[in-house]
Legacy VTK file of the C-alpha trace (Angstrom):
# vtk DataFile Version 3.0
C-alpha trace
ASCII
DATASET POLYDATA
POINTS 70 float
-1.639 -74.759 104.209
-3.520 -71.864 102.801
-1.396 -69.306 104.826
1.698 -70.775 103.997
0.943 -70.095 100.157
-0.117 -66.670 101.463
3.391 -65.994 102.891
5.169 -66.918 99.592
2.848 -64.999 97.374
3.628 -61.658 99.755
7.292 -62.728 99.573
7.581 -63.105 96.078
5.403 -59.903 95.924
7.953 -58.280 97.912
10.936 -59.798 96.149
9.482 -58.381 92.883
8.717 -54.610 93.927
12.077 -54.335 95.795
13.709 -55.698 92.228
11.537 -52.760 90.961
12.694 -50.431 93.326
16.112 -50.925 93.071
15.880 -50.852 88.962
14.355 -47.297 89.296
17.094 -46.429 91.547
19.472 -47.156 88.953
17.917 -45.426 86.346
17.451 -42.130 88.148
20.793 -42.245 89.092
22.237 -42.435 85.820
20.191 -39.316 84.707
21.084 -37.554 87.436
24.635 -38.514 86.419
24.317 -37.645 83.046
22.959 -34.448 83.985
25.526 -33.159 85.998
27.687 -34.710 83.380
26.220 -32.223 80.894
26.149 -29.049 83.245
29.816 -29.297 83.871
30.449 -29.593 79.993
28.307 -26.575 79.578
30.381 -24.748 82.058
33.880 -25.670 81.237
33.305 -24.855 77.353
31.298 -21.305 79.030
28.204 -20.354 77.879
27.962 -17.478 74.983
24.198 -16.181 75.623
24.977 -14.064 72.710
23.558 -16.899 70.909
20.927 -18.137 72.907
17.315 -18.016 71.764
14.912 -15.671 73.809
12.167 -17.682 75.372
8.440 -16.736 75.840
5.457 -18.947 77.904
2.731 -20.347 75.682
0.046 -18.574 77.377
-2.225 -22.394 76.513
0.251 -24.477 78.006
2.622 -22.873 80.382
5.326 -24.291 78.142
8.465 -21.856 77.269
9.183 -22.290 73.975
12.015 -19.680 71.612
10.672 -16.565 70.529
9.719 -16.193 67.370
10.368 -13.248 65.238
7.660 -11.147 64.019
LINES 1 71
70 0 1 2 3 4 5 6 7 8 9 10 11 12 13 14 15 16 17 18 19 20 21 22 23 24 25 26 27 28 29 30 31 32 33 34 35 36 37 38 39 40 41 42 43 44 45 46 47 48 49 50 51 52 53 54 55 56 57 58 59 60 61 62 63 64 65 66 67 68 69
């Protein structure tokens, strides 16, 4: 008796990752989506880099963040 209530704890364990899974699957697929989404906005309205920011690293973090004037 004891391994059938093993079997259906693993199965339901199962059942509940793969629900997981496929949840996660979804999500990244909708960012990905919105994403390229985005990038094909970006180029169809074409980019003026006249107005973009320069960036510089944060030497602490790694981060780039805009340059700030001095």
């Amino acid at each position: 008796m004891a391994q059938v209530l093993l079997i259906a704890a693993v199965g339901a364990g199962f059942l509940l990752v793969r629900r997981w899974l496929r949840r996660e699957q979804e999500r990244v697929a909708a960012d990905l989506r919105a994403a390229k989404e985005a990038m094909e906005r970006q180029n169809m309205e074409g980019q003026n880099l006249e107005h973009a920011a320069p960036l510089e690293q944060d030497p602490a973090t790694g981060v780039y963040r805009p340059k700030e004037p001095r």
